[in-house]
N, CA, C and O atoms as a CHARMM CRD file, in Angstrom:
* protein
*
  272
    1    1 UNK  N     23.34600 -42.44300  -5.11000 PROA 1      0.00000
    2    1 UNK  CA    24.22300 -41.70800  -5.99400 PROA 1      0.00000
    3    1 UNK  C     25.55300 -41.51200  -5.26800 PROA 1      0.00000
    4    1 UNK  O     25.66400 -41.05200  -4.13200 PROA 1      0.00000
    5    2 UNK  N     26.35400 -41.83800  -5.90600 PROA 2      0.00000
    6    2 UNK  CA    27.78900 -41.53200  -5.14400 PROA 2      0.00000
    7    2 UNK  C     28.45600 -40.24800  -5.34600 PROA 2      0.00000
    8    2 UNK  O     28.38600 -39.63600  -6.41200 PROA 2      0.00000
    9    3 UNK  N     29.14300 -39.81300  -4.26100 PROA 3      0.00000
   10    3 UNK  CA    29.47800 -38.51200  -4.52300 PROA 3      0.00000
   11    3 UNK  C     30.41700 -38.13700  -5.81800 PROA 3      0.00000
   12    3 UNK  O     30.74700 -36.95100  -5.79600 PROA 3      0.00000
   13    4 UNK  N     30.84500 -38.76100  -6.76600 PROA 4      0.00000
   14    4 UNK  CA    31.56300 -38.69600  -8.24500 PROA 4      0.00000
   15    4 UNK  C     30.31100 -38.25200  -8.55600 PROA 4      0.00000
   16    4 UNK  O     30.00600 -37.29800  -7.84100 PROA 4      0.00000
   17    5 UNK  N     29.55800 -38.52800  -9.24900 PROA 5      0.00000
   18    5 UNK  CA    28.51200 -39.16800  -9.73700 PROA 5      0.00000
   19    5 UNK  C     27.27600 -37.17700  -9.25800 PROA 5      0.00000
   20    5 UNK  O     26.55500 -36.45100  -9.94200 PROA 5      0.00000
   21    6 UNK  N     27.62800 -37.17100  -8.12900 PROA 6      0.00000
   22    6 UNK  CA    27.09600 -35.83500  -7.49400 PROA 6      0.00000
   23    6 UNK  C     27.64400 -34.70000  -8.21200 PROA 6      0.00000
   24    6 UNK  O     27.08600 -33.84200  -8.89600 PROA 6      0.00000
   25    7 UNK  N     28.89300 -34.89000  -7.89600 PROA 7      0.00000
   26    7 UNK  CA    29.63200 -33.81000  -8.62000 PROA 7      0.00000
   27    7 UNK  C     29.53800 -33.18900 -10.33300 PROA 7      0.00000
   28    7 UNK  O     29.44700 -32.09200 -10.88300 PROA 7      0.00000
   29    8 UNK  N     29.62400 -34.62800 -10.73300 PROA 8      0.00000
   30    8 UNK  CA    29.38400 -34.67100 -12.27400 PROA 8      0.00000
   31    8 UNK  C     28.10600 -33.77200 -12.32000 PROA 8      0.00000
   32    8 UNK  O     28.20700 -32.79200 -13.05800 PROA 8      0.00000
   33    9 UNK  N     26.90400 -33.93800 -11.64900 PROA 9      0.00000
   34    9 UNK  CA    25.65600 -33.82200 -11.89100 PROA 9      0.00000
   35    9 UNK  C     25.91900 -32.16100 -11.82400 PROA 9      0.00000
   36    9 UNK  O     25.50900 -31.30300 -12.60700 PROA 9      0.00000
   37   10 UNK  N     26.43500 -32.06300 -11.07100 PROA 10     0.00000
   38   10 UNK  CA    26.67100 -30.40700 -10.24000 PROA 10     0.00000
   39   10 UNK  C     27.60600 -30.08200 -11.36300 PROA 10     0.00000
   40   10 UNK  O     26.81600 -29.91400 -12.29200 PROA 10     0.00000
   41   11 UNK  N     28.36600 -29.96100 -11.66700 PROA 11     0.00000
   42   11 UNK  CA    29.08700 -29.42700 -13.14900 PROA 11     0.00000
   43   11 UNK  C     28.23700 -29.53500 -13.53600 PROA 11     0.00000
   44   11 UNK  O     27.43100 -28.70400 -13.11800 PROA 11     0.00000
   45   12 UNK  N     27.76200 -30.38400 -14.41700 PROA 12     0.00000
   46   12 UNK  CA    27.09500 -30.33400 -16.14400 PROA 12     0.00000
   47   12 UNK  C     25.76700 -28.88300 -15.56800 PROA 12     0.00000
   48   12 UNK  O     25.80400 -27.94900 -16.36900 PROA 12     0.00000
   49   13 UNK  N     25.06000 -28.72900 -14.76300 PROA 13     0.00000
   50   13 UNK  CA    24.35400 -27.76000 -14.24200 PROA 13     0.00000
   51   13 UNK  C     24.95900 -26.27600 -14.24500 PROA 13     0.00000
   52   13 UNK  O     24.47100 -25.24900 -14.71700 PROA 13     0.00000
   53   14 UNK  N     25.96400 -26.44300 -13.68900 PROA 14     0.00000
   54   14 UNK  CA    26.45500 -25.17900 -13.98400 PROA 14     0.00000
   55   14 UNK  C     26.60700 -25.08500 -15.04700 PROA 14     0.00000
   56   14 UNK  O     26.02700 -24.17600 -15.64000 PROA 14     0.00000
   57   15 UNK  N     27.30300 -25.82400 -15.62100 PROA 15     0.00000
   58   15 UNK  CA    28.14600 -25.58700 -17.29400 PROA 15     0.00000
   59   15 UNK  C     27.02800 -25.33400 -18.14300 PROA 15     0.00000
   60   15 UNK  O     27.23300 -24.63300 -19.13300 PROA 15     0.00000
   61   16 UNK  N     25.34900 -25.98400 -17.83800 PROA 16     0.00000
   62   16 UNK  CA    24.35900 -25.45100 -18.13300 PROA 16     0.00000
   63   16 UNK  C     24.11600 -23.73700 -18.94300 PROA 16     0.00000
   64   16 UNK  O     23.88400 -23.28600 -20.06500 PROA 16     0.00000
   65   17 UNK  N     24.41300 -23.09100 -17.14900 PROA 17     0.00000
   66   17 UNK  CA    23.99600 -22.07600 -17.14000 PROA 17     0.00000
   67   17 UNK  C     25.28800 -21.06900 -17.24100 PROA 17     0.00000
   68   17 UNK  O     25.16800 -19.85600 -17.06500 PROA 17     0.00000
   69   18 UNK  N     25.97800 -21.42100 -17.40800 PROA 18     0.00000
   70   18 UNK  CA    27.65500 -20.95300 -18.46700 PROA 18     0.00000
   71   18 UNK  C     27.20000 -20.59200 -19.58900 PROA 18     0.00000
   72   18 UNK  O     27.32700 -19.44200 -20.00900 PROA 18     0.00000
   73   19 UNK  N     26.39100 -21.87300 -20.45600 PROA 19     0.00000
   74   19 UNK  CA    26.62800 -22.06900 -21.69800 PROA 19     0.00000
   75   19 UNK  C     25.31800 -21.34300 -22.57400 PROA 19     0.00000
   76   19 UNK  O     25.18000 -21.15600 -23.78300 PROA 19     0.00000
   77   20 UNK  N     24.31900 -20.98700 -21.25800 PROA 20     0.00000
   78   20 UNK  CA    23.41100 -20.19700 -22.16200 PROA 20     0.00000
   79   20 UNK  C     23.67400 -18.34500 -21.59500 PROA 20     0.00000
   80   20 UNK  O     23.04300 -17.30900 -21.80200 PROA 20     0.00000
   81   21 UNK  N     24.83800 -18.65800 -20.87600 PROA 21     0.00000
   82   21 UNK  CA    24.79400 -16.97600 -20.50400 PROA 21     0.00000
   83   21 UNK  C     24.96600 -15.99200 -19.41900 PROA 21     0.00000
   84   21 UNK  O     25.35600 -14.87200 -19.09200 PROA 21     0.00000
   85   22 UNK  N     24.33700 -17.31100 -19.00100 PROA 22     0.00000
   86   22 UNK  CA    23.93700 -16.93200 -17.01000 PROA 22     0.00000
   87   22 UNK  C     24.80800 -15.79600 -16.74100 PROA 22     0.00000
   88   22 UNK  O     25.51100 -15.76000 -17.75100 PROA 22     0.00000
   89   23 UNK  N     25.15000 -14.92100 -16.03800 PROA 23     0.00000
   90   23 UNK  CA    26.34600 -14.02800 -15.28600 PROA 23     0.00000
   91   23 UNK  C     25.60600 -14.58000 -13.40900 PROA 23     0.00000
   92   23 UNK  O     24.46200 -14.42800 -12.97900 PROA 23     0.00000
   93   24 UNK  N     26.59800 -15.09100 -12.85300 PROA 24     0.00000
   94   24 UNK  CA    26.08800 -15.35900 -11.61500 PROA 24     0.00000
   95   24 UNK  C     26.27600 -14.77800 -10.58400 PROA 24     0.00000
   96   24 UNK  O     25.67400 -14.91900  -9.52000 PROA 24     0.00000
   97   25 UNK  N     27.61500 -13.68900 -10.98700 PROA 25     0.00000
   98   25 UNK  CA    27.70100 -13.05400 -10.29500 PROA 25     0.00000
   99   25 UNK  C     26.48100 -11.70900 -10.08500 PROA 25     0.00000
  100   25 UNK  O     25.78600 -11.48600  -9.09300 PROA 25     0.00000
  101   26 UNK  N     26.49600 -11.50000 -10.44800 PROA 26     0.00000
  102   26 UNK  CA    25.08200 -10.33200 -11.02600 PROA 26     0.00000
  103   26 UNK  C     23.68200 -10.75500 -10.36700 PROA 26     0.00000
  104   26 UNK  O     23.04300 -10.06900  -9.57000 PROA 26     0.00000
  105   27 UNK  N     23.41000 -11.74000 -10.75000 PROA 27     0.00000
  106   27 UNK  CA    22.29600 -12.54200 -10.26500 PROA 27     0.00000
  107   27 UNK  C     22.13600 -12.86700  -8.96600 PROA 27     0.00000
  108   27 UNK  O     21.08800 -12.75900  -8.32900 PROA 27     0.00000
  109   28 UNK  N     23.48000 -13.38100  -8.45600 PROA 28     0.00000
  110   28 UNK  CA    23.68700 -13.53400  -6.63600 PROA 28     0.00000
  111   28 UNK  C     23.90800 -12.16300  -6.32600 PROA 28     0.00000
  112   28 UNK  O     23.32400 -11.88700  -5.27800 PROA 28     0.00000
  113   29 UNK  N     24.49200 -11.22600  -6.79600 PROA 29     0.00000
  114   29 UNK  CA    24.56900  -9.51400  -6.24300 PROA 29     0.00000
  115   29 UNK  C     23.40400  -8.67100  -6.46200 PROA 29     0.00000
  116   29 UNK  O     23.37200  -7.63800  -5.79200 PROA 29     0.00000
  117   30 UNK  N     22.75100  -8.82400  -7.00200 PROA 30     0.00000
  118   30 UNK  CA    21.12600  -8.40200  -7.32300 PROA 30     0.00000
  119   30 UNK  C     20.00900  -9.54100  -6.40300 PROA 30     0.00000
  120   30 UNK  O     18.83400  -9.18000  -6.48300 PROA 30     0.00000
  121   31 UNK  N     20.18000 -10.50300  -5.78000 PROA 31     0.00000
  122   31 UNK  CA    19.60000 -11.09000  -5.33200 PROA 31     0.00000
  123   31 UNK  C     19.61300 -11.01000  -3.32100 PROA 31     0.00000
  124   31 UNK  O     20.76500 -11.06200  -2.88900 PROA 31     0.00000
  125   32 UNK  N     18.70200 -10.91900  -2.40300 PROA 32     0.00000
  126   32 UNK  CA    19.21500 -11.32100  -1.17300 PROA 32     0.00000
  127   32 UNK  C     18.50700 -12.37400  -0.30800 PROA 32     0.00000
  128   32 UNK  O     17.27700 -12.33200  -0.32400 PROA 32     0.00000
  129   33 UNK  N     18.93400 -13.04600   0.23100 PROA 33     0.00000
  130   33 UNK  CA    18.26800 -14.18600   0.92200 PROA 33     0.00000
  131   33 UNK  C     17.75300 -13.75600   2.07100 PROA 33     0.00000
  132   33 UNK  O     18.39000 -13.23300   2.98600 PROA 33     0.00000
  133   34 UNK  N     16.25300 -14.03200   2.03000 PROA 34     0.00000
  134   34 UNK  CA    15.19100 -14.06400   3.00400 PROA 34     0.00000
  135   34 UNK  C     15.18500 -14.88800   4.24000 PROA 34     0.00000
  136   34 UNK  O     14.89600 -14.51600   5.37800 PROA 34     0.00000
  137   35 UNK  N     15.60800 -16.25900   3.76900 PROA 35     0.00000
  138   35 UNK  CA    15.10700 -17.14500   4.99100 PROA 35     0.00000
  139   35 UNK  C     16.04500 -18.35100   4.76900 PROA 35     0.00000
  140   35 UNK  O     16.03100 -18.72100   3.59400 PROA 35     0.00000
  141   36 UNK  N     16.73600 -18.95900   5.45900 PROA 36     0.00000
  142   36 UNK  CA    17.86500 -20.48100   4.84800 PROA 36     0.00000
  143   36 UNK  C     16.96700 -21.22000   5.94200 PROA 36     0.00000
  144   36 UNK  O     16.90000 -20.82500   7.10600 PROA 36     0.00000
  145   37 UNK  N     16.52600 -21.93800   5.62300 PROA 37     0.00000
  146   37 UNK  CA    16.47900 -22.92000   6.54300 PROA 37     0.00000
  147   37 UNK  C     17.26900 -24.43100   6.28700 PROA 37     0.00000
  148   37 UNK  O     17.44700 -25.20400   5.34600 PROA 37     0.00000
  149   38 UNK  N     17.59600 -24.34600   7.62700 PROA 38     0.00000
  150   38 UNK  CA    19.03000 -25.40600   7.41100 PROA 38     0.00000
  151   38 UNK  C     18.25600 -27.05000   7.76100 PROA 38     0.00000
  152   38 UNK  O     17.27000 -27.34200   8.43700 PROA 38     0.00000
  153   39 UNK  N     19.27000 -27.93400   6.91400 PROA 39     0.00000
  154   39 UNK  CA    18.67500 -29.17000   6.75900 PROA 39     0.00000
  155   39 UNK  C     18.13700 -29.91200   7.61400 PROA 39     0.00000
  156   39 UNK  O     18.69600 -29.82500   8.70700 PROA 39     0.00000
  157   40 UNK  N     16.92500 -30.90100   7.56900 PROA 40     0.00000
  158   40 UNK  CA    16.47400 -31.56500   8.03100 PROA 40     0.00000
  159   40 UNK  C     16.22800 -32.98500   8.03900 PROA 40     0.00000
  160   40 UNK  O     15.73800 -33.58600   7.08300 PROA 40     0.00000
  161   41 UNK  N     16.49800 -33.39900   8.89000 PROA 41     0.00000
  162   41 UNK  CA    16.43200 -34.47600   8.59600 PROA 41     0.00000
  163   41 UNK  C     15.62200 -35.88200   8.13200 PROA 41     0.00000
  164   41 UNK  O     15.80000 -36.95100   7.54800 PROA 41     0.00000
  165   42 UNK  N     14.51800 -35.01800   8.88400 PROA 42     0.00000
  166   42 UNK  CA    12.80800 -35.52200   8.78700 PROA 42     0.00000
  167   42 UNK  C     12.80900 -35.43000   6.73500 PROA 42     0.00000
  168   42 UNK  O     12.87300 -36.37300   5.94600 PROA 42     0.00000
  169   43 UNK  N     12.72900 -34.21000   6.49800 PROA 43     0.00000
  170   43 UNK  CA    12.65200 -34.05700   5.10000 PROA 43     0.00000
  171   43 UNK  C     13.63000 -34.38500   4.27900 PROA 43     0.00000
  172   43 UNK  O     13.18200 -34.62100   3.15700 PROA 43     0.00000
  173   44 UNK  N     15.07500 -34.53200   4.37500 PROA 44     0.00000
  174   44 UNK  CA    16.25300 -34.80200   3.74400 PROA 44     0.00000
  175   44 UNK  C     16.30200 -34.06000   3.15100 PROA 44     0.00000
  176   44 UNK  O     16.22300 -34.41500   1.97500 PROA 44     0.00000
  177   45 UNK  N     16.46100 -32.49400   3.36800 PROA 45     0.00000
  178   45 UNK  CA    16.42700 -31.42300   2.84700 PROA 45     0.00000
  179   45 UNK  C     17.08200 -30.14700   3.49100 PROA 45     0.00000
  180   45 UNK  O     17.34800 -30.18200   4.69300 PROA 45     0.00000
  181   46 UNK  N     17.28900 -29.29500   2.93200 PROA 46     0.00000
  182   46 UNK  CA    17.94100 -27.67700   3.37400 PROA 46     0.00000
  183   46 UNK  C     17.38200 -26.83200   2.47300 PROA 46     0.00000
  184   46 UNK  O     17.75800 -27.04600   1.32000 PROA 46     0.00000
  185   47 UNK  N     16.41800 -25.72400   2.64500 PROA 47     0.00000
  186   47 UNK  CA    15.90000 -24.84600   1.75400 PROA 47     0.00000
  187   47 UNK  C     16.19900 -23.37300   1.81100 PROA 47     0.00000
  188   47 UNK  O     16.15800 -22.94200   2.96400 PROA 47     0.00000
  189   48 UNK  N     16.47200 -22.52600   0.93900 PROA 48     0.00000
  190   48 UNK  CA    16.39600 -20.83800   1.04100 PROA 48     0.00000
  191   48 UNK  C     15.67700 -20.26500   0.43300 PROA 48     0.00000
  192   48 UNK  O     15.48900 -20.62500  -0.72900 PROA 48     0.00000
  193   49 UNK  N     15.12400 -19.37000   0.85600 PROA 49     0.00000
  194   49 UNK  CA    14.27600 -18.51300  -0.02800 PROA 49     0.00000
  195   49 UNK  C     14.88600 -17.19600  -0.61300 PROA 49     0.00000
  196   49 UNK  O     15.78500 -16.84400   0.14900 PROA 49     0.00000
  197   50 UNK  N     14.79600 -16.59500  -1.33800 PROA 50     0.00000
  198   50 UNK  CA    15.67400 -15.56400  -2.52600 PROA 50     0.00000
  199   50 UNK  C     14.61800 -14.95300  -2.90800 PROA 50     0.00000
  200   50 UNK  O     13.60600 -15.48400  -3.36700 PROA 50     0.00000
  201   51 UNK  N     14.90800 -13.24200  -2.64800 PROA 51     0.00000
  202   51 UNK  CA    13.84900 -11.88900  -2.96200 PROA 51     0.00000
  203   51 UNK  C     14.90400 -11.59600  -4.38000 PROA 51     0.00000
  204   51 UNK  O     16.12700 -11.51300  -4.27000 PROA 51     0.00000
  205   52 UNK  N     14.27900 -11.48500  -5.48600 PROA 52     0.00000
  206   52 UNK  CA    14.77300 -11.25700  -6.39300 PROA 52     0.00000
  207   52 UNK  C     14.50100  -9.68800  -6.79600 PROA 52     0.00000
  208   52 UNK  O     13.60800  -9.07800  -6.20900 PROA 52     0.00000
  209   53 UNK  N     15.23300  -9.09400  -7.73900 PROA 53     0.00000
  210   53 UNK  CA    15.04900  -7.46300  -7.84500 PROA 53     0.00000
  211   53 UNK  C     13.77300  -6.87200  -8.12800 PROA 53     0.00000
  212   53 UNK  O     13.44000  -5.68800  -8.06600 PROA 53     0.00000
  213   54 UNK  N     12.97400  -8.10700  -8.51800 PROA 54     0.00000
  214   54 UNK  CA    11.36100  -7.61300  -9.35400 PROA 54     0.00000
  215   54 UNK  C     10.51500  -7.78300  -8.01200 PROA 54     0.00000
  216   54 UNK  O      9.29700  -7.64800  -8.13100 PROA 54     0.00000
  217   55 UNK  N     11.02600  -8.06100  -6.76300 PROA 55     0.00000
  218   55 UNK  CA    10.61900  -8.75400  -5.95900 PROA 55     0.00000
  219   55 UNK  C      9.76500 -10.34400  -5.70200 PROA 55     0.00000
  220   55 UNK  O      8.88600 -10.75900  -4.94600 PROA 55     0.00000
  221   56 UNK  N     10.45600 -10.79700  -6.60900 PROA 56     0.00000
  222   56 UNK  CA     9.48300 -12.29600  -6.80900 PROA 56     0.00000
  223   56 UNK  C     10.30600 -12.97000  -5.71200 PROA 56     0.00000
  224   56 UNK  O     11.36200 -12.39500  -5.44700 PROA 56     0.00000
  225   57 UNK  N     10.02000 -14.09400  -5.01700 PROA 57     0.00000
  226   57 UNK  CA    10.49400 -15.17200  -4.33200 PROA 57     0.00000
  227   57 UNK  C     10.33600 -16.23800  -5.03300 PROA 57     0.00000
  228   57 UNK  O      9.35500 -16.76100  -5.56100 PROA 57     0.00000
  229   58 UNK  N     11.90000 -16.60200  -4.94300 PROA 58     0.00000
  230   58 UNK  CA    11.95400 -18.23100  -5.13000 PROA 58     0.00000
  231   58 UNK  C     12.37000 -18.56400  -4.05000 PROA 58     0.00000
  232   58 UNK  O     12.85700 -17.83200  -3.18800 PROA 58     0.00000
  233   59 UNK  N     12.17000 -19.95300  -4.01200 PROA 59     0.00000
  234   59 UNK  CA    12.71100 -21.07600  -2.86700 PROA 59     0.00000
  235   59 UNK  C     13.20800 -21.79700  -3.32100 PROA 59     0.00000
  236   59 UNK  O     12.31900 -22.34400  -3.97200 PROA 59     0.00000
  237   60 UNK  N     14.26000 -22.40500  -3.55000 PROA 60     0.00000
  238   60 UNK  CA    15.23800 -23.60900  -3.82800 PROA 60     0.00000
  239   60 UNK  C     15.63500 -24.16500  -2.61200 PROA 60     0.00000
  240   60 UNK  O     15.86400 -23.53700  -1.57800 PROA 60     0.00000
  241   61 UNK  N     15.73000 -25.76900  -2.83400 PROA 61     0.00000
  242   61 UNK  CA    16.23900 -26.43100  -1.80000 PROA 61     0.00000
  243   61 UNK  C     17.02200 -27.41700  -2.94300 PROA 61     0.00000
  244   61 UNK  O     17.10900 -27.57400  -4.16000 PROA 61     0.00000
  245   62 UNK  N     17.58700 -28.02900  -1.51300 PROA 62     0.00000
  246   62 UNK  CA    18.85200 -28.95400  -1.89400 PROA 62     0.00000
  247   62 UNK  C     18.76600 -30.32700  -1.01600 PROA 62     0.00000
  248   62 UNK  O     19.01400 -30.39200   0.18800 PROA 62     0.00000
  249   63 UNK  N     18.51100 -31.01600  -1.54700 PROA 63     0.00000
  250   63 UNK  CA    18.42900 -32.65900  -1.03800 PROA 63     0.00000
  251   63 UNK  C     17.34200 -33.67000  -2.14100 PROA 63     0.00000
  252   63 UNK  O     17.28200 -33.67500  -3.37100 PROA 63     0.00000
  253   64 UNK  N     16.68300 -34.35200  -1.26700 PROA 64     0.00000
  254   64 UNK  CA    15.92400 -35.43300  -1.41600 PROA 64     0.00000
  255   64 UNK  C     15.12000 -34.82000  -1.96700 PROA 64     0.00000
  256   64 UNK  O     14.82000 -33.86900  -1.24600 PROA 64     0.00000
  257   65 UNK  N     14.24600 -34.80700  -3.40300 PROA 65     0.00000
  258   65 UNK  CA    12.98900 -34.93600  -3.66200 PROA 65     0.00000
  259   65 UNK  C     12.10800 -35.96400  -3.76100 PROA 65     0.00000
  260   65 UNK  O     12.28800 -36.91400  -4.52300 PROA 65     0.00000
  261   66 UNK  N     10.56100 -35.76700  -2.58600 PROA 66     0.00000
  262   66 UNK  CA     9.89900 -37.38800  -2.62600 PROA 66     0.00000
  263   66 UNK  C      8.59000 -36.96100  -3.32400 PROA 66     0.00000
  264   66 UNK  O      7.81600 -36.06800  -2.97900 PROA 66     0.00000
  265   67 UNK  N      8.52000 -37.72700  -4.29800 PROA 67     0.00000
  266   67 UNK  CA     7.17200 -37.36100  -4.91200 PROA 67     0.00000
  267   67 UNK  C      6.04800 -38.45400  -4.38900 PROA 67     0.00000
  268   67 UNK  O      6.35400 -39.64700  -4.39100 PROA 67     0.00000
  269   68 UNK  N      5.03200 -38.12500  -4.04100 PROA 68     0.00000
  270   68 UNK  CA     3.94400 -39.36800  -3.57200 PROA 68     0.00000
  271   68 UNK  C      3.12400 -39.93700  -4.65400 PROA 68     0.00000
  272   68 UNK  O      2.31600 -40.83300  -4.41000 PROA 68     0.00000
């Protein structure tokens, strides 16, 4: 994927969550990060984990997904 092509992907995502409502600011200010772990290379990946106000955890990462 070329980085045009990245970007595009990364807009239309946001514009996503624009377009049904999202407030992100709110969501990142109500939210605090637990754990970043920074990218790897083994995995082609960078992940954080996020304590949300109900206290749920998510984990989102950012890179490569390999499905087997």
């Amino acid at each position: 994927m070329t980085r045009q092509h990245y970007h595009q992907r990364l807009k239309a995502i946001l514009q996503w969550g624009v377009n049904i409502g999202m407030n992100f600011v709110a969501v990142r200010s109500e939210s605090s990060i637990i754990h970043a772990f920074p990218f790897n290379s083994e995995k082609k990946r960078g992940d954080v984990a996020v304590k949300r106000p109900d206290s749920e955890v998510h984990v989102h990462w950012k890179g490569q997904l390999k499905l087997c």
